[in-house]
N, C-alpha and C positions, 0 to 999 in steps of 0.2 A: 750822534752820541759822543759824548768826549770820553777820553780814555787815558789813563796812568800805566806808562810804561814804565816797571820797575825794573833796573836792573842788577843782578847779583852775579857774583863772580868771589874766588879767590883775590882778590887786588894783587897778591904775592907772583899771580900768572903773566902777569903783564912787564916785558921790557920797557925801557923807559920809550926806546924807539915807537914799540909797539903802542906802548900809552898814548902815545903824540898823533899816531896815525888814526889810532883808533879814535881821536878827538876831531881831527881835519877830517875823518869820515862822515861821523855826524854830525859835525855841521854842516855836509853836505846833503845828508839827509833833513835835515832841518833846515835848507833853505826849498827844497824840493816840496816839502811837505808845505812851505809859506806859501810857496807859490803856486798851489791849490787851497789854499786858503784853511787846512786841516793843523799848523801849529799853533798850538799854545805856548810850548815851553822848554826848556831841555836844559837838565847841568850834569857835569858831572861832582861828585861830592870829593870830599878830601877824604883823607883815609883813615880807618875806621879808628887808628888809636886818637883821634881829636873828635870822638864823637862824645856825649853826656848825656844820658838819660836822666828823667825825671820821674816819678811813681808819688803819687798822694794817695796813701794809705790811712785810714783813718785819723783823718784829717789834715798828717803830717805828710809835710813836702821830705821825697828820697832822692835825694841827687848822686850816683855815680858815674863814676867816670866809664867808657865805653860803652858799648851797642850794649841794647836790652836783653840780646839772642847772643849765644855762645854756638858758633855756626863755622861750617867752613867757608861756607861762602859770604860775602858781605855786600851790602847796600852800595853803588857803587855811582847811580844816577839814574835819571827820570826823564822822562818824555812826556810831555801832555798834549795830548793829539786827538785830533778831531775823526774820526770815521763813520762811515752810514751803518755798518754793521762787526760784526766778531771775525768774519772771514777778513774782513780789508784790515783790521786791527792785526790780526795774526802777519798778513803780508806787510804792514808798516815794521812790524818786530823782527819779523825776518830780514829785513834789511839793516837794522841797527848793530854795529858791530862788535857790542857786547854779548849778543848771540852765540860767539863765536868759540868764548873762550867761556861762560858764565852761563843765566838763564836770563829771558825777558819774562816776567808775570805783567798780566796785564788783566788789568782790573777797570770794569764800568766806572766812571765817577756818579755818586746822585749826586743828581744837581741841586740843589737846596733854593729856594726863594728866598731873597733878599737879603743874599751875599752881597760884598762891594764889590764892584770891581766886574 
């Protein structure tokens, strides 16, 4: 079953050092995860003041500027990963080192038929 690891945090938590490392970690966990053949995917995002939402409300397109959610913590980057069950999903997220500082949520993907790709 594939799985979306999301991760949140304060962005504000992280030294710049800390950012860096915490990037050189996961892709160490992300090449780990290749090579069991359980990676999909992984970024980290830019920070939240360069995010834009969109909302289509009766009919009309709403575009503002920042995240949808007024939150302390923010969307920070993602993981898309392969696992056989929610137990190995949980030990993939415990290794991610935004755990650390932030939360991982992780969420099943449905799979939909006749997606590309």
């Amino acid at each position: 079953m594939r799985y979306m690891m999301l991760i949140y945090a304060d962005e504000n938590v992280w030294t710049e050092p800390e950012r860096q490392a915490c990037y050189e970690e996961s892709t160490q966990v992300c090449h780990q995860l290749q090579s069991k053949g359980k990676f999909y995917g992984a970024s980290p995002l830019q920070p939240v003041a360069t995010a834009t939402s969109v909302r289509v409300r009766a009919g009309r397109r709403l575009v503002t500027d920042g995240p949808f959610a007024e939150t302390r913590e923010q969307l920070g980057g993602f993981f898309m990963i392969e696992a056989d069950n929610l137990d190995e999903a949980i030990e993939i997220a415990g290794r991610i080192p935004g755990a650390r500082k932030g939360t991982v949520e992780i969420r099943p993907v449905v799979e939909l038929p006749n997606l590309p790709g």
